[in-house]
N, C-alpha and C positions, 0 to 999 in steps of 0.2 A: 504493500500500500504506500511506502513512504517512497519507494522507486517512482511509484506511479502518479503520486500526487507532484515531485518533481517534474513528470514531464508534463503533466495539467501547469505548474508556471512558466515553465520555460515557453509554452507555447503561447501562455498570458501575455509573456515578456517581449514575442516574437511578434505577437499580433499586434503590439506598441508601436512597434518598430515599423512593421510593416505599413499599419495606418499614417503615421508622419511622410512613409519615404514615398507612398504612392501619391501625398496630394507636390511631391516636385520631380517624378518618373511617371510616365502615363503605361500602364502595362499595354506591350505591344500588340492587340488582338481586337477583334470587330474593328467598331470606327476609329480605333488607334493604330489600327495596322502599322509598323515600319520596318525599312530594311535592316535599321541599328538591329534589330534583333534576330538576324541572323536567319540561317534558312528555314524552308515552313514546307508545311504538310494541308493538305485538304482539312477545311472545318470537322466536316464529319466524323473522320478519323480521329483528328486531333479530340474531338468532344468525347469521343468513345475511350480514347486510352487517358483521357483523365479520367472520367467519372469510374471508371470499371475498379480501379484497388480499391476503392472504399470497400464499395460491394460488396465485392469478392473478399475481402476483409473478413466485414461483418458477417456474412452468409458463412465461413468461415468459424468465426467462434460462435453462433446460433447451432449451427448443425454438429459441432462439439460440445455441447453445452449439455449437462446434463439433465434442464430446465426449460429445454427447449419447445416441449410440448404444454408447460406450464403456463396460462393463461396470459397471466400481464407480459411475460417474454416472449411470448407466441406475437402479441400485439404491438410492443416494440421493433419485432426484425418487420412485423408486414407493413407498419408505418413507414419503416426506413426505407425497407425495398421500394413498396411504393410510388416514392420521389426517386430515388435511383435506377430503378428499372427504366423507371421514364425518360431520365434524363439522358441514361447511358445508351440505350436500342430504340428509344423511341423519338427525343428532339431533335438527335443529329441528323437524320431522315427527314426530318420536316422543315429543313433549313433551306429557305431559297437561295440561290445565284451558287458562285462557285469560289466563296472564299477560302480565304486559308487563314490558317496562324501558324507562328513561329513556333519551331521545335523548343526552343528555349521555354515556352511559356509552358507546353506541355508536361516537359518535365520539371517545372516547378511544383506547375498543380498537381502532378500525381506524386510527386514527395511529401506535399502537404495532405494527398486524402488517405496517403499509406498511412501516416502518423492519427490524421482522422480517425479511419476504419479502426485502427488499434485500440486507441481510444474509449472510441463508444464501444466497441465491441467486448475489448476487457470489462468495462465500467459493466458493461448489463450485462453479459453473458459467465463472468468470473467472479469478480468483485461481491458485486448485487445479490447474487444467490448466496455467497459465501456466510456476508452478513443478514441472510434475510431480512433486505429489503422493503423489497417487492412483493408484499403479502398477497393474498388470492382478494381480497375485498378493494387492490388495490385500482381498479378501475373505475370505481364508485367516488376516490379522491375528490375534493374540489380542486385539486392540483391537475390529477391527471383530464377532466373533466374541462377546465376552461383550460389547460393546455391544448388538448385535443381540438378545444375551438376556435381557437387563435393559429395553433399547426393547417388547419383544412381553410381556414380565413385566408392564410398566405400563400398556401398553394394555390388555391384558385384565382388571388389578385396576380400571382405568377403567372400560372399557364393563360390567363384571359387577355396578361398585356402581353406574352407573344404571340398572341394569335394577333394581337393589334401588329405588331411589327408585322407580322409575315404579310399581311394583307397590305399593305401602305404600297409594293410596288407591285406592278403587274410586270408578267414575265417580257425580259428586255427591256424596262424599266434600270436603266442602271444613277438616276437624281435622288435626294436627300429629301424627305419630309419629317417636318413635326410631326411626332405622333398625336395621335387625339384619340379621345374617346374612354370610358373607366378611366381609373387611376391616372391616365395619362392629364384630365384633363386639369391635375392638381399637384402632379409632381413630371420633370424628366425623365428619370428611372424607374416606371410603375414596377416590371418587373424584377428590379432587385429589392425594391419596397417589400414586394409579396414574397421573396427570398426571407429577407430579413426577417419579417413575420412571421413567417412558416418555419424558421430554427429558434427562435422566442416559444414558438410554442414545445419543440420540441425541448428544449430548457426546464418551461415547466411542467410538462408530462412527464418527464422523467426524477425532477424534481432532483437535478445531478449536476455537479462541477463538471464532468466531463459533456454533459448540454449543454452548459453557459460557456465553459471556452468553446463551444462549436459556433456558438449563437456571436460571441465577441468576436471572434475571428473572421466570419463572415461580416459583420459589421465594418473591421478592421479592411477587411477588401474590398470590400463594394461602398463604402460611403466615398472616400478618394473617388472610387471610378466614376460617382455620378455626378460628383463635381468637375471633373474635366469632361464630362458628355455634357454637363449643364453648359459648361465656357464654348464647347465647338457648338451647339445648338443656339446659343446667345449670340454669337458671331454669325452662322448661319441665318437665323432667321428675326433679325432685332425685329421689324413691326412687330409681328406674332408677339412676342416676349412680352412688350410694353405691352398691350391689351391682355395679356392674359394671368400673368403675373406669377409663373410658373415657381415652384420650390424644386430644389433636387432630386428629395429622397422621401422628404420627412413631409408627408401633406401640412403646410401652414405654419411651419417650424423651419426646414431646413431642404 
């Protein structure tokens, strides 16, 4: 435990770090594409061999687990897979035009969702049963219960504002629009809004240090990223802007 609660700060520590360095480094990928970051692979690919260590991780210490048929750990891995199934065989497929990202970034993010999957998946799968947690009544929580509602809030404020993006161009369409529409029509980044969201809940359903640095960390990367989508969209399209009075991230906050 005292191994593992080190790498819960070290990653606290990292995720500090990382929040500062990204609002003066734009990560090189979608509308930041650049050549500084060296050679690149198809989106599709790229999105596949990030997302899949987690997974594979987690699916990994659930199917070891000797609690794995045990209710509330039964409904921890299908929540995870869930979002991951989706994200890893399902988004990349549903990606229009024929972008890329750089190799460098991929192998960032799957360094970071190996140490993820680890993670979460010691914390619930090892950990959690060890000290009996995770009672059987524990799905009745008001933890796990307005988790859950806040986790399924942000997936669908997620997958609703990519469906906005995918529809903005029609095929051969290669110009730039403000998004509109949901979330969009209150923040830049609806979908890392709904990201954010949706590991907030996963935080409190789990009612776990190793949920909250997943939920920090992701904060730690995607708040930067919306502030430099907010500065090329503000350059882009200043009327819009002035009329509409767009925030980041944060509806009406930031």
């Amino acid at each position: 435990m005292e191994q593992f609660d080190y790498i819960l700060l070290t990653m606290t520590l990292l995720g500090a770090v990382v929040f500062v360095a990204l609002y003066f480094i734009d990560a090189g990928y979608g509308k930041m594409i650049s050549p500084k970051w060296g050679p690149t692979l198809p989106n599709r690919i790229g999105w596949m061999l990030m997302e899949m260590p987690v997974l594979t991780i987690v699916l990994y210490f659930w199917l070891t687990s000797e609690v794995k048929f045990s209710i509330p750990y039964l409904v921890f891995f299908l929540l995870f897979a869930f979002h991951y199934v989706h994200r890893t065989f399902v988004f990349p497929f549903r990606m229009n035009g024929r972008s890329r990202m750089p190799l460098s970034i991929v192998l960032m993010s799957v360094t970071f969702n190996l140490i993820n999957g680890y993670i979460q998946g010691y914390w619930l799968f090892r950990l959690a049963p060890e000290r009996a947690f995770y009672g059987s009544s524990w799905l009745t929580t008001p933890a796990f219960i307005a988790g859950a509602a806040v986790f399924f809030a942000g997936m669908y404020i997620n997958r609703s504002s990519d469906e906005i993006i995918r529809g903005l161009r029609k095929p051969g369409d290669t110009r730039h629009y403000l998004p509109r529409g949901g979330m969009y029509n209150y923040v830049t980044s609806a979908n890392y809004f709904g990201e954010i969201v949706e590991w907030l809940g996963w935080a409190i359903l789990t009612w776990s240090a190793a949920g909250l640095v997943f939920f920090w960390f992701t904060c730690a990367n995607l708040v930067p990223r919306a502030n430099s989508i907010y500065n090329r969209y503000q350059n882009e399209f200043p009327e819009e802007f002035d009329k509409t009075r767009l925030k980041r991230i944060f509806p009406y906050i930031y």
